[in-house]
N, C-alpha and C positions, 0 to 999 in steps of 0.2 A: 912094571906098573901093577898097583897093587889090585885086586878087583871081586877081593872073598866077599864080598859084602853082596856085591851083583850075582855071582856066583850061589850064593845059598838063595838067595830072594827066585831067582830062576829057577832053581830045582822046586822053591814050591811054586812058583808061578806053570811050570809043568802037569802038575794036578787040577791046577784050576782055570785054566787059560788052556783052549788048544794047542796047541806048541808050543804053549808058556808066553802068546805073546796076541794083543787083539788084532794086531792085522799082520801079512805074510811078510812083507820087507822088513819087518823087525825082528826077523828072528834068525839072528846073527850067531852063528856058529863058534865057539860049542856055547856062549851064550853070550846076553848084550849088554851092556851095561844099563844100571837104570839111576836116571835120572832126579833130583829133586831139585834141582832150580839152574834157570838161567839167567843174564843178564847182557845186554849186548852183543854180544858177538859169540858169546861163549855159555858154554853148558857146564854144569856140574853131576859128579852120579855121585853115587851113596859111599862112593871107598874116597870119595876126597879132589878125584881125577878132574882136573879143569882139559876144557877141548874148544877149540877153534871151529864154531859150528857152519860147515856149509850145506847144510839141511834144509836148516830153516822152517823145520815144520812140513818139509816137502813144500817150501813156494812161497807160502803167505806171509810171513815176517820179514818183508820187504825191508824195515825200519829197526828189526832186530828184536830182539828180547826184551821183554819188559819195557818197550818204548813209553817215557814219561805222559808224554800228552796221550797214549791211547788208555793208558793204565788210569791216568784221571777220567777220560770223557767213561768208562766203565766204572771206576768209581762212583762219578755222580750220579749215573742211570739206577748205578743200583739201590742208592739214595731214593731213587723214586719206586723203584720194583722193578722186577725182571721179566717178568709174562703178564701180561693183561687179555689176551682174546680176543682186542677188541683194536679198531684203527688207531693210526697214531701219526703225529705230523712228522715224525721222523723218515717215515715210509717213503712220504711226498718229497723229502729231501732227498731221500737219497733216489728216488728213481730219476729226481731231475739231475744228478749229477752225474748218476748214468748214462741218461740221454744226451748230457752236453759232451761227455766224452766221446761218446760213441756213435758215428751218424747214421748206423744202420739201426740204432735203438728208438724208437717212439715212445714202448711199452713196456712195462718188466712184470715178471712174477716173482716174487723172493721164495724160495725155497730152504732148503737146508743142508746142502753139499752137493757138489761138484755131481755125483752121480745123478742124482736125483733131479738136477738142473739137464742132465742130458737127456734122460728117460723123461722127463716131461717136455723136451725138445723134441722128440722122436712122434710123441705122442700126438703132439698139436703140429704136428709138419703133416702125419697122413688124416690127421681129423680137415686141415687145412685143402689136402690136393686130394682125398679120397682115394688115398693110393696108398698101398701095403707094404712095398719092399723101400728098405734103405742101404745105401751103401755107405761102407767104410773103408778107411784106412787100414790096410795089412800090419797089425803091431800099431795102432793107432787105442786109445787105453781112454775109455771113458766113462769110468765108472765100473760097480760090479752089478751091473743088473744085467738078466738072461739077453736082452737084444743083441750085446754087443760080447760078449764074453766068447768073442770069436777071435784065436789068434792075438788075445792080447796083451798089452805092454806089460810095463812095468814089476810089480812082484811074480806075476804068474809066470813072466818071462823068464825069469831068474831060478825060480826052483822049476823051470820044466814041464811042468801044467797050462798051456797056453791056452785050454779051454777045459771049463769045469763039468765035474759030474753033478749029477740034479738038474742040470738044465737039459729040458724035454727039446728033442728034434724038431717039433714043427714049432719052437720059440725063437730058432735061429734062421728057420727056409727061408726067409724073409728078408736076410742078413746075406746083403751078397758082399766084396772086397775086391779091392783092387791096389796094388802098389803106389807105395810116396813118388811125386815127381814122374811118374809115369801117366800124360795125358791123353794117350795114344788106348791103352787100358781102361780110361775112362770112358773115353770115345767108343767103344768098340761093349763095355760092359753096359752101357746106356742103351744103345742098340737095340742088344740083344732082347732087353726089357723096356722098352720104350713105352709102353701102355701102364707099367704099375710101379715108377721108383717115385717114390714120396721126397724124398732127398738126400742128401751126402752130403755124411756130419765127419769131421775132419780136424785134427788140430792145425792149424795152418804154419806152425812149427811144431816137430815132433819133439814132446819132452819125457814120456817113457816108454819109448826104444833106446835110451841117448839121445844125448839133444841132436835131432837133424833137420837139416836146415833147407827150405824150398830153393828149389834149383830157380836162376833168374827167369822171370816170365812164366812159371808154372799155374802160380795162385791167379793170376791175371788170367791164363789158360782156363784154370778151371772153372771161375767165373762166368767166360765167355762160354764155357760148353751146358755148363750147368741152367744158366737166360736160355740157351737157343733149344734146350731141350727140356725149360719148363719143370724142371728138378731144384725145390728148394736146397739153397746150401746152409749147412749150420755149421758154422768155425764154433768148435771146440776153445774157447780162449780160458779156461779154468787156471791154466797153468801162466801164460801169456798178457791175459787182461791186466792191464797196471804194473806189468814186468815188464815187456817189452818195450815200452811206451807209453803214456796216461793213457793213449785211446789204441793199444794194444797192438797186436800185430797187426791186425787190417790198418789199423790207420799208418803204422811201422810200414808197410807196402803198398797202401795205398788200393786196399779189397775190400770191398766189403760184403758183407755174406746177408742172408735174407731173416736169418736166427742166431743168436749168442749166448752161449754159455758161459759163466763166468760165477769164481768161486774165491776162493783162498786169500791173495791180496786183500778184496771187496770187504771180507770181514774181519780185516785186522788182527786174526790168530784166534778167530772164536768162526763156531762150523757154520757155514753159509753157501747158500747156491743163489745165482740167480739163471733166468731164458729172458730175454730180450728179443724185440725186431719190431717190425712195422707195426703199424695198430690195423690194419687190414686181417694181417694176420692173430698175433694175440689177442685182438677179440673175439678169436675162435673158444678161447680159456673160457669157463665157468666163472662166474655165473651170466657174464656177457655173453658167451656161446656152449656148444655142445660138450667141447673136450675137457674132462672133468679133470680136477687137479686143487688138491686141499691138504692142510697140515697145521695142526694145533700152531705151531711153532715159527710158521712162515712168517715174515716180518718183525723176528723178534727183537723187541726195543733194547736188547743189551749189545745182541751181533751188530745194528743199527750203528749205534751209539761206536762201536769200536769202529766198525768200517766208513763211515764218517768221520771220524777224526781222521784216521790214515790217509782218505781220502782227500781229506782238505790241506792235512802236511805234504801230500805228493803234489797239490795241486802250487799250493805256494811256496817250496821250497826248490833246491835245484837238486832231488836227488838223483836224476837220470844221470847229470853231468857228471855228479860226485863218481856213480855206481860204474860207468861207461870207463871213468879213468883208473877205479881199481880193476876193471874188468882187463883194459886195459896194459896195466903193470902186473897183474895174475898169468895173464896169458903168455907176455912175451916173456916170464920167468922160466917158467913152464916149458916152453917152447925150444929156449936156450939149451935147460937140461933135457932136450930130447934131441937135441941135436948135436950138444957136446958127448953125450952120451951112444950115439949111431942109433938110438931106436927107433923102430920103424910102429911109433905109434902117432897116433895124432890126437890133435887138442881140435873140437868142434865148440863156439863160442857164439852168443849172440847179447852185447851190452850186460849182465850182471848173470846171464848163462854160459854153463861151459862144462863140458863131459871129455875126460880123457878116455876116448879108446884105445885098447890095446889090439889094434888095428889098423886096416884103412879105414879114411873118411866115410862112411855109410852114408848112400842118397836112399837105402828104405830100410824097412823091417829087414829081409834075409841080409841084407848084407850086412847089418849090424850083428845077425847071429854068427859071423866067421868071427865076431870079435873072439880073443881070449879072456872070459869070461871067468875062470879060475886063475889067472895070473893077479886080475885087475883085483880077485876077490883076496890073493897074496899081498899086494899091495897097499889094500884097502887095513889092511890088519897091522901092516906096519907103518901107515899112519898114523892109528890110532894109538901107538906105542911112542908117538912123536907128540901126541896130545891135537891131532888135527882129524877131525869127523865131515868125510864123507859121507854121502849115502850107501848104504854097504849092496851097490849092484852097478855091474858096467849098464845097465839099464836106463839107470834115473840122472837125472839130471843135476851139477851141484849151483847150487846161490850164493851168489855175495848178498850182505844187507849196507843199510846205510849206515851201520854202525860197527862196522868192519875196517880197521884202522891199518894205515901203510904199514905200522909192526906188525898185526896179523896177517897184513899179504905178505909182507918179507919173511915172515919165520915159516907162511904158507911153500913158499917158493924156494924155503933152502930145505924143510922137510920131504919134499918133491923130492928133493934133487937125491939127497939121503937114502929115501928112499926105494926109489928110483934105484941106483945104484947100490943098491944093497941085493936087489931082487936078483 
């Protein structure tokens, strides 16, 4: 595979780019390909190389690349302009389709990513209980702001930094953890602080430590601990919201949490956050209440415009069923060559999710860290010599889109196998 082209663009992107790349998981050793268009299912870089993308953008191109009807509804907005400063009925649309999805949603604030969606989750939970500490997920990844940047997922996890320098001691005292699937830890971390935990923000499926999956009766568990003790819960759904389900993993299990975050999907592949929940509580939000929270950019009519359309094609098409059966035929391909093969890894799956570890099945953070980690990242490299792109970390999480055809999952599942057996 030819790749001078990625190759020289990287060596200057070294000079001008911290690592030669704007965020940590892309900086793919000894360098990454770079991209200038995609279409569908599939990516192109600058040497010619086509790839079978399970990326996705990390999550939100549910519909795939360049989906037609989002690419119009962006189109026409822009027809009109991009920023205005000012209200817009698109706003009102989309929070009520929010709300109809979501039954634990009354209220939304529009934000601008996924992080920013959680840090003002954080924010309005202790303006809300008047209470300080928050707990999290062990490897549970919400963004890179100092609250959480304890132990967390995704990029940090992969190069070995699981907590950043610059973040001051007493931005994290307040940041206690406790293990995935462990409610017993909950129970007993609750306790200990029963006078000051504001709430426990959580992805209710983990998607970067690897996809891991709530043990049965956990999320029910933590619901019931989290009522009797008076600690708002915020499911994390950034990753999940419109993945797992139109109304997300709570509704996929039947939880609902008292706050929601949600990103990626929502804005159809252009940067968006939203927080949702009761109107009890976000009218604690500005300028209805105390907890201040503002952004040139929030509700912007162009993110709007994309995540509405997406939203309306999820709503009246069958993509779950579509996505569920290539999920599906992925899996048991997958699965086949690990069993014809004796390896002792496993495929963790949930409807158009799915992470091979080079492992056992992981129920938390540490035990996802016995994975092998530098095998999966051998692997990951002889993929892409196959013309098939993962996410380059036993970490993250891979997606099917809706525009992902039984030949890409077949030629996905004989490169598997290829590869697999090559290693």
């Amino acid at each position: 595979m030819n790749m001078e082209k990625s190759e020289k663009l990287y060596r200057k992107a070294r000079n001008l780019l911290p690592g030669g790349v704007s965020s940590p998981v892309r900086a793919i050793k000894p360098y990454p390909f770079y991209t200038v268009r995609a279409e569908g299912s599939k990516l192109y870089d600058v040497d010619g190389n086509e790839y079978i993308d399970y990326c996705m953008g990390y999550g939100p191109l549910i519909l795939g690349h360049r989906n037609p009807t989002i690419q119009q509804a962006i189109a026409e907005q822009m027809e009109k302009g991009w920023l205005y400063g000012t209200p817009t009925p698109s706003e009102l649309d989309m929070a009520q389709m929010i709300a109809d999805a979501f039954e634990s949603i009354e209220m939304v604030r529009f934000v601008n990513s996924g992080s920013e969606a959680t840090m003002s989750a954080l924010r309005i939970a202790r303006g809300f209980t008047g209470k300080e500490k928050v707990i999290k997920i062990e490897g549970g990844f919400h963004g890179a702001h100092d609250a959480v940047l304890v132990k967390a997922g995704s990029g940090a996890t992969t190069h070995g930094v699981p907590n950043s320098m610059g973040v001051p001691v007493d931005f994290v005292k307040n940041t206690l953890q406790v293990p995935y699937n462990d409610v017993e830890a909950l129970i007993e971390l609750i306790e200990k602080n029963r006078d000051n935990v504001a709430c426990l923000i959580m992805e209710p499926v983990m998607g970067n430590s690897g996809l891991i999956l709530p043990k049965d009766g956990y999320l029910k568990e933590v619901r019931r601990v989290t009522e009797e003790n008076d600690v708002l819960l915020i499911f994390d759904e950034v990753i999940t919201g419109f993945r797992v389900s139109y109304g997300g993993a709570q509704d996929y299990y039947g939880v609902h949490s008292d706050l929601t975050t949600l990103g990626k999907i929502a804005g159809g592949g252009l940067p968006f956050g939203i927080v949702g929940g009761k109107e009890e509580i976000m009218e604690h939000l500005s300028p209805s209440g105390k907890v201040y929270q503002a952004g040139t950019f929030n509700g912007n009519p162009l993110v709007l415009a994309a995540g509405l359309a997406t939203l309306r094609f999820l709503r009246n098409n069958d993509v779950y069923g579509y996505l569920e059966q290539c999920g599906k035929e992925l899996n048991k391909g997958i699965n086949d060559t690990i069993h014809d093969l004796k390896l002792e890894y496993n495929l963790s799956s949930l409807g158009s999710m799915f992470c091979l570890f080079f492992g056992e099945t992981p129920g938390n953070y540490e035990e996802a860290l016995q994975c092998d980690k530098d095998r999966f990242l051998q692997f990951f490299y002889e993929l892409l010599k196959e013309g098939i792109f993962f996410p380059p970390s036993q970490y993250e999480t891979c997606f099917i889109s809706y525009a992902h055809e039984t030949e890409d999952i077949q030629k996905t599942i004989e490169a598997v196998h290829v590869c697999l057996k090559r290693l």
